[in-house]
C-alpha positions as CSV (number, residue, x, y, z in Angstrom):
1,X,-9.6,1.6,1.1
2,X,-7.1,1.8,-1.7
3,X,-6.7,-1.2,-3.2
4,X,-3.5,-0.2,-5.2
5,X,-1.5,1.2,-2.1
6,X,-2.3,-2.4,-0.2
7,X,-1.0,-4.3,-3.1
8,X,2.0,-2.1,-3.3
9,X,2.7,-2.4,0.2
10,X,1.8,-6.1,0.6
11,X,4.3,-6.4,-2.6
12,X,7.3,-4.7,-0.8
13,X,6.5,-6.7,2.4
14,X,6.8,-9.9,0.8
15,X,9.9,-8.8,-1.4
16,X,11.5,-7.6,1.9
17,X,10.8,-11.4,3.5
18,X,11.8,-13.0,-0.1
19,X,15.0,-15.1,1.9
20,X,12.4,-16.6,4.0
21,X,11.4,-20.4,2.6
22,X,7.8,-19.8,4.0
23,X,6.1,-16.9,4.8
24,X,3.5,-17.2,7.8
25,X,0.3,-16.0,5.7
26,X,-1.2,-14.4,9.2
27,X,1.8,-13.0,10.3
28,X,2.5,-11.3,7.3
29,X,-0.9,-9.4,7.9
30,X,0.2,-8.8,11.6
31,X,3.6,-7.3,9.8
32,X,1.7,-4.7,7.8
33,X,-0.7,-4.1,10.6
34,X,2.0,-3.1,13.3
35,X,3.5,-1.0,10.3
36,X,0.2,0.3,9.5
37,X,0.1,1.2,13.7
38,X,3.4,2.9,13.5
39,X,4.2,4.4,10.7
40,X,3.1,8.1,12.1
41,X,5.8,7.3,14.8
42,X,8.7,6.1,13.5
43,X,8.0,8.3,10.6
44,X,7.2,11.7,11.9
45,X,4.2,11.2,9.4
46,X,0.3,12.7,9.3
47,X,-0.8,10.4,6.6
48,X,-2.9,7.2,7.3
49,X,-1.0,4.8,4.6
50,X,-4.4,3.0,3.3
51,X,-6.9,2.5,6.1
52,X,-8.7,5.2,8.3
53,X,-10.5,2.2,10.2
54,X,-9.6,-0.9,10.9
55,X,-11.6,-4.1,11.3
56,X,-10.1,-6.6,14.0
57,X,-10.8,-10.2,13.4
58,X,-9.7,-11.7,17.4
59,X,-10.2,-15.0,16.3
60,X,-7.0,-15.4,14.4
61,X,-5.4,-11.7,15.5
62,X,-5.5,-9.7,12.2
63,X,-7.5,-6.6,10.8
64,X,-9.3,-6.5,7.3
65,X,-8.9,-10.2,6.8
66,X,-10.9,-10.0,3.4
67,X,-9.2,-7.2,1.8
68,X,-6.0,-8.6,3.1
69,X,-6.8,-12.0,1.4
70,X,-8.1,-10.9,-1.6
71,X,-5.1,-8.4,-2.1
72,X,-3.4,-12.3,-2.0
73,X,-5.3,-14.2,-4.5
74,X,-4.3,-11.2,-6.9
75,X,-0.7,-11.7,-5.9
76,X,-1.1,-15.6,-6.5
77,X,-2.8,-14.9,-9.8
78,X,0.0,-12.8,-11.2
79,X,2.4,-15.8,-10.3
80,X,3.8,-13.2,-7.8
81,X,3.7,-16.0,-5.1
82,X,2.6,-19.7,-4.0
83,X,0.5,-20.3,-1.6
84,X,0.6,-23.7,0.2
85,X,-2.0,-23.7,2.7
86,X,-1.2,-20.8,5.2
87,X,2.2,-20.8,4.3
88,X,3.8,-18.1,1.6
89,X,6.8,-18.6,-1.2
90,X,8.0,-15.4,-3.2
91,X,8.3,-16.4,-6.9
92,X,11.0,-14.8,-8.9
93,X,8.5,-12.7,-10.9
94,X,8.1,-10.3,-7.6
95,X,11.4,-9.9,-6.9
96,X,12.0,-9.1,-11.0
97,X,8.8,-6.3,-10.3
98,X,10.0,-4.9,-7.1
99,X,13.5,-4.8,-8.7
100,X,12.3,-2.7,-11.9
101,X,9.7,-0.5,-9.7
102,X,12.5,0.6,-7.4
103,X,14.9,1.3,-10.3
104,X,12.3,4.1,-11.7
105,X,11.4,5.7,-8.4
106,X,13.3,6.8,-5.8
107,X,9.8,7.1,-3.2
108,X,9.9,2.9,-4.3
109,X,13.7,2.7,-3.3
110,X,12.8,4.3,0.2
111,X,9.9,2.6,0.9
112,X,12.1,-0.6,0.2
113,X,14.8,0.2,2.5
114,X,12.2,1.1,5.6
115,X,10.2,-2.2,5.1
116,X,13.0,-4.3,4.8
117,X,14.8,-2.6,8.0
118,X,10.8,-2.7,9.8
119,X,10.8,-6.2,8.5
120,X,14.4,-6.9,9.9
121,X,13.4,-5.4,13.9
122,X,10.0,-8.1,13.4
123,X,11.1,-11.1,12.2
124,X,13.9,-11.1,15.1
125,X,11.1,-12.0,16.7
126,X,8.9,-15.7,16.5
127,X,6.0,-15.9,14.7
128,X,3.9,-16.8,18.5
129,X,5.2,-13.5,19.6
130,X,4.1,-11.2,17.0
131,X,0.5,-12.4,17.7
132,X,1.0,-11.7,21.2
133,X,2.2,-8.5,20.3
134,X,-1.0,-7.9,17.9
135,X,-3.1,-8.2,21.2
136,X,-1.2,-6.6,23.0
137,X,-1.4,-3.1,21.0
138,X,-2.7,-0.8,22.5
139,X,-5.6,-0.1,19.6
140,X,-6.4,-3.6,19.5
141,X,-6.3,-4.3,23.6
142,X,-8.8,-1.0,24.0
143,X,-11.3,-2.0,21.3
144,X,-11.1,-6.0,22.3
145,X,-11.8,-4.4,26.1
146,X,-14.4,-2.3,25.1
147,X,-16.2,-5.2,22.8
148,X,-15.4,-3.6,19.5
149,X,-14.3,-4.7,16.8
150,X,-13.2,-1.8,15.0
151,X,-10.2,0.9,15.1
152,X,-9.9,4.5,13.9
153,X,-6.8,6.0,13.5
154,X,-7.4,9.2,14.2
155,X,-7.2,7.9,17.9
156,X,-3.7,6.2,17.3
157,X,-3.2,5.2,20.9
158,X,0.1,3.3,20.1
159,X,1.4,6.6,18.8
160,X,0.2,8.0,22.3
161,X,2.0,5.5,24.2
162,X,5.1,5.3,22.1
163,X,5.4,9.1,22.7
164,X,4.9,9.1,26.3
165,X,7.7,5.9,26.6
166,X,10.2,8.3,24.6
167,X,9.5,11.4,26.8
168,X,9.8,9.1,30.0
169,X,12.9,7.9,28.9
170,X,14.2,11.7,28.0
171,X,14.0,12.4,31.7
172,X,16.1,9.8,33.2
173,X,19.1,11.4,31.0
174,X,18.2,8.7,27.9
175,X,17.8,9.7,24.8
176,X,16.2,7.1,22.3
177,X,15.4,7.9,18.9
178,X,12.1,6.4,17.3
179,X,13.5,2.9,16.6
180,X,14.8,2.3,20.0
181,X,11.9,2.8,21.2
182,X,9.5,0.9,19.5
183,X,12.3,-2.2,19.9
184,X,11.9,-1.3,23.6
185,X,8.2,-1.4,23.9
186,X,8.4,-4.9,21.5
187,X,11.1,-6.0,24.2
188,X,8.6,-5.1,26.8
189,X,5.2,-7.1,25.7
190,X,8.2,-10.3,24.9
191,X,9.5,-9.9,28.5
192,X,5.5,-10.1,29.4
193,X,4.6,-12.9,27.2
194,X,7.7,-14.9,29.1
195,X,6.7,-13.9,32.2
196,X,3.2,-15.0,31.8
197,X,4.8,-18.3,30.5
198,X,6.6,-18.7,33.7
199,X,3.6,-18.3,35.7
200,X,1.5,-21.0,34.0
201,X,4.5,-23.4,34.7
């Protein structure tokens, strides 16, 4: 694991939640997981951002929960952010680093702008359905049904499905570009999730 590209893309996670009062510590790992998931999708990209394999943790739905916690005692001992229990402030000492490290490099400037529009698509969403969509993936649904606890992704099988959705869709005259339909499989699992609510009711 590269513990430099973690920190630099927990960093630009965090700056791109900064208007938030409090962060939702385990929802911001279930953020950069999903954009972990999908970033060979939306992107049109071959390159595995900073994991080849994932550890799931099912107890609290998140991968890598040590490296994701260390990578957030380092930010909390740069004064980068508070923590208050599981809950997340930005301090103005990220948002002055983002600000400088975009300034110098336009690769920083990009990466901004697609976190911060990923970001935008999640947190349309509540915090309760983001974990149901964490189980819901189809990485994480095929490991948890196979009693593993591990991913690789050089199987991505939300790539797989995400493909299939947008091909489907080609043939019944729609054309969705890569955005659309990851909002449209995230609409799906929701409708799910409120279905299942009714049902308990």
């Amino acid at each position: 694991m590269n513990e430099k590209k973690i920190f630099y893309y927990m960093s630009l996670f965090l700056y791109s939640l900064r208007h938030k009062k409090n962060i939702a510590k385990n929802t911001l790992f279930r953020y950069i997981y999903i954009f972990i998931v999908t970033d060979s999708y939306l992107n049109n990209s071959d390159e595995v951002l900073f994991y080849d394999e994932l550890t799931i943790d099912s107890d609290i739905g998140i991968v890598n929960a040590s490296q994701m916690e260390t990578t957030l005692v380092r930010l909390r001992s740069e004064n980068y952010i508070e923590l208050q229990g599981f809950k997340i402030q930005v301090c103005e000492k990220l948002n002055n680093y983002c600000n400088k490290i975009q300034n110098k490099s336009l690769k920083v400037e990009s990466d901004i702008r697609v976190i911060s529009y990923f970001v935008n698509i999640l947190s349309s969403y509540s915090d309760e359905i983001i974990l149901n969509v964490f189980f819901n993936e189809p990485n994480v649904e095929d490991a948890l049904s196979r009693n593993k606890i591990s991913i690789s992704l050089s199987d991505n099988k939300l790539n797989e499905l995400l493909v299939k959705f947008q091909k489907e869709a080609e043939k019944y005259g729609k054309n969705l570009d890569y955005y659309d339909t990851f909002v449209t499989w995230l609409d799906f699992v929701f409708e799910e999730y409120l279905e299942g609510k009714r049902v308990d009711v």
